[in-house]
C-alpha positions as CSV (number, residue, x, y, z in Angstrom):
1,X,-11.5,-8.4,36.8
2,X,-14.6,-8.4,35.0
3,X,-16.8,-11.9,34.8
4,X,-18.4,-12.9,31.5
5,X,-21.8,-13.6,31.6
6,X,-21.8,-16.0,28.7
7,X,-19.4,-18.5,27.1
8,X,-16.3,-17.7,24.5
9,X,-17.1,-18.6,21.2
10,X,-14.4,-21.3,20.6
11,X,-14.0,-22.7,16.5
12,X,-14.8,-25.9,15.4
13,X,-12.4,-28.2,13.8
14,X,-14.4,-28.3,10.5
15,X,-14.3,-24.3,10.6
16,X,-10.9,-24.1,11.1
17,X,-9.9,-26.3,8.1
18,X,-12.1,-24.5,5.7
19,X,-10.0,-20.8,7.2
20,X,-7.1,-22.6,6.4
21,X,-8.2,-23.6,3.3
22,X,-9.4,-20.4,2.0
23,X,-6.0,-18.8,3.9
24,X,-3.9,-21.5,1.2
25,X,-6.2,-20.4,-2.0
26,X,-5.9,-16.4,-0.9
27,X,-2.0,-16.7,-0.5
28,X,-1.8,-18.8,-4.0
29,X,-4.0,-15.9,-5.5
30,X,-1.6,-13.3,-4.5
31,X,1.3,-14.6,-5.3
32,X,0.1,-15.7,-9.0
33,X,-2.0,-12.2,-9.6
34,X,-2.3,-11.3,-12.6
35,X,-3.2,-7.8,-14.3
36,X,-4.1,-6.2,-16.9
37,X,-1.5,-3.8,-18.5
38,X,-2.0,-1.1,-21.7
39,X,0.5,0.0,-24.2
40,X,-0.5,2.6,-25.9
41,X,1.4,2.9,-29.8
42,X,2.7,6.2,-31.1
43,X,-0.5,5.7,-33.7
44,X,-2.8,6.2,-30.8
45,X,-3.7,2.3,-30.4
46,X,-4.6,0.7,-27.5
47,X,-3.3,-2.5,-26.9
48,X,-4.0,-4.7,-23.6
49,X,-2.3,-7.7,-22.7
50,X,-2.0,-9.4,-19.9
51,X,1.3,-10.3,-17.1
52,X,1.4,-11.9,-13.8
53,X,2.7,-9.6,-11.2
54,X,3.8,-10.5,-7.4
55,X,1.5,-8.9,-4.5
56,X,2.6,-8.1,-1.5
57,X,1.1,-8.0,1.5
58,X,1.4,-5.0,2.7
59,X,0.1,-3.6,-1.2
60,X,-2.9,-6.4,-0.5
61,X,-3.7,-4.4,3.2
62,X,-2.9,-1.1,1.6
63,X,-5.2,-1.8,-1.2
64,X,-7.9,-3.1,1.4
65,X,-7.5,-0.3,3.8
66,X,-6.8,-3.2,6.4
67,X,-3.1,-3.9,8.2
68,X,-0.9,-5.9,6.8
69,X,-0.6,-8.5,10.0
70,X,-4.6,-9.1,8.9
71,X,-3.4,-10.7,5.9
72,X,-1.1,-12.8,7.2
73,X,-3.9,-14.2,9.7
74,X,-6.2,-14.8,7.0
75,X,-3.5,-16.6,5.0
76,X,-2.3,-18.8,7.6
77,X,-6.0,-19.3,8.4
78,X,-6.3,-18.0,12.1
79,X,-9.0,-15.8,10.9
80,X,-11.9,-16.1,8.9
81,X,-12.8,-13.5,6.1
82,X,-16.1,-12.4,6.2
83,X,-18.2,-12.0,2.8
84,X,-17.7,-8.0,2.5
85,X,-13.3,-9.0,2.7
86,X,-14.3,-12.2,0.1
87,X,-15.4,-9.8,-2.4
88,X,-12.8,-7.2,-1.4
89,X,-10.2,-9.7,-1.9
90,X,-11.5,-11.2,-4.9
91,X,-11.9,-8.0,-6.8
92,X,-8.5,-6.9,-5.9
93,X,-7.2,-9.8,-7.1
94,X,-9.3,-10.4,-10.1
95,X,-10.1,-14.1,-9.4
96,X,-13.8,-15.5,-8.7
97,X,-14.7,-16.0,-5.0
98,X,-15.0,-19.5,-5.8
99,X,-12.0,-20.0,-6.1
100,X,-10.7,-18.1,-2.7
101,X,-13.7,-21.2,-2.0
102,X,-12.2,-24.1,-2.7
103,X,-12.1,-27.0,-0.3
104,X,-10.2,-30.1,-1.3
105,X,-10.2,-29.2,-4.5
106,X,-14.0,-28.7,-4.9
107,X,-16.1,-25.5,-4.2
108,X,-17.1,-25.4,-0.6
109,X,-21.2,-26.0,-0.7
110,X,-23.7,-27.7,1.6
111,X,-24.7,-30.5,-1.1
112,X,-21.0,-31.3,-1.5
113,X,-20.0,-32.3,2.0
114,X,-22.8,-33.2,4.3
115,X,-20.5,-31.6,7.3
116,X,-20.5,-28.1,6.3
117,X,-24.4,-27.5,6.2
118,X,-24.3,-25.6,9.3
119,X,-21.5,-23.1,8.5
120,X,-22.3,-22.4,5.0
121,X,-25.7,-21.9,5.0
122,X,-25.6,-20.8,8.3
123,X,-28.8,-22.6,9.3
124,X,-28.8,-24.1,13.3
């Protein structure tokens, strides 16, 4: 067996709420999705309108080119999403990544809790 030569990166308790917290918002925003659909009238107009419309997961992985068991990590907050998934996410979903954000009902930002500096900005 192979020794490492450096210490496993363990998560921090202030990490691990904020993937849980972002796990809570991406579940909420796939379950209440909502899209855009077109009816088209025999007179040739266009007419868009708007219905909410359940996501699964495994359309949410398909969609992302990403298994299905990822989006159950994310959404039970085991994992974190990086910023290329955010913006994945949040364009498949059609929500702003501030909302996927939210912390305690607030937009997750260093002014806002003196905490998170570190892991937001990403500043040691």
């Amino acid at each position: 067996m192979k020794t490492r030569f450096y210490k496993p990166r363990t998560t921090t308790p202030e990490e691990k709420a904020i993937n849980i917290a972002v796990g809570k918002n991406l579940k909420n925003a796939r379950i209440n999705r909502v899209v855009c659909q077109y009816n088209i009238d025999p007179n040739g107009n266009k007419n868009a309108y708007y219905i909410k419309k359940f996501c699964t997961q495994t359309e949410m992985a398909n969609a992302l080119k990403i298994a299905f068991q990822q989006i159950g990590k994310y959404e039970k907050g085991q994992n974190g999403l990086s910023a290329f998934r955010l913006m994945q996410v949040s364009k498949f979903l059609n929500v702003p990544v501030e909302q996927l954000l939210e912390f305690e009902g607030q937009a997750v930002s260093p002014s806002d809790n003196p905490k998170l500096p570190l892991l937001v900005t990403g500043m040691n």
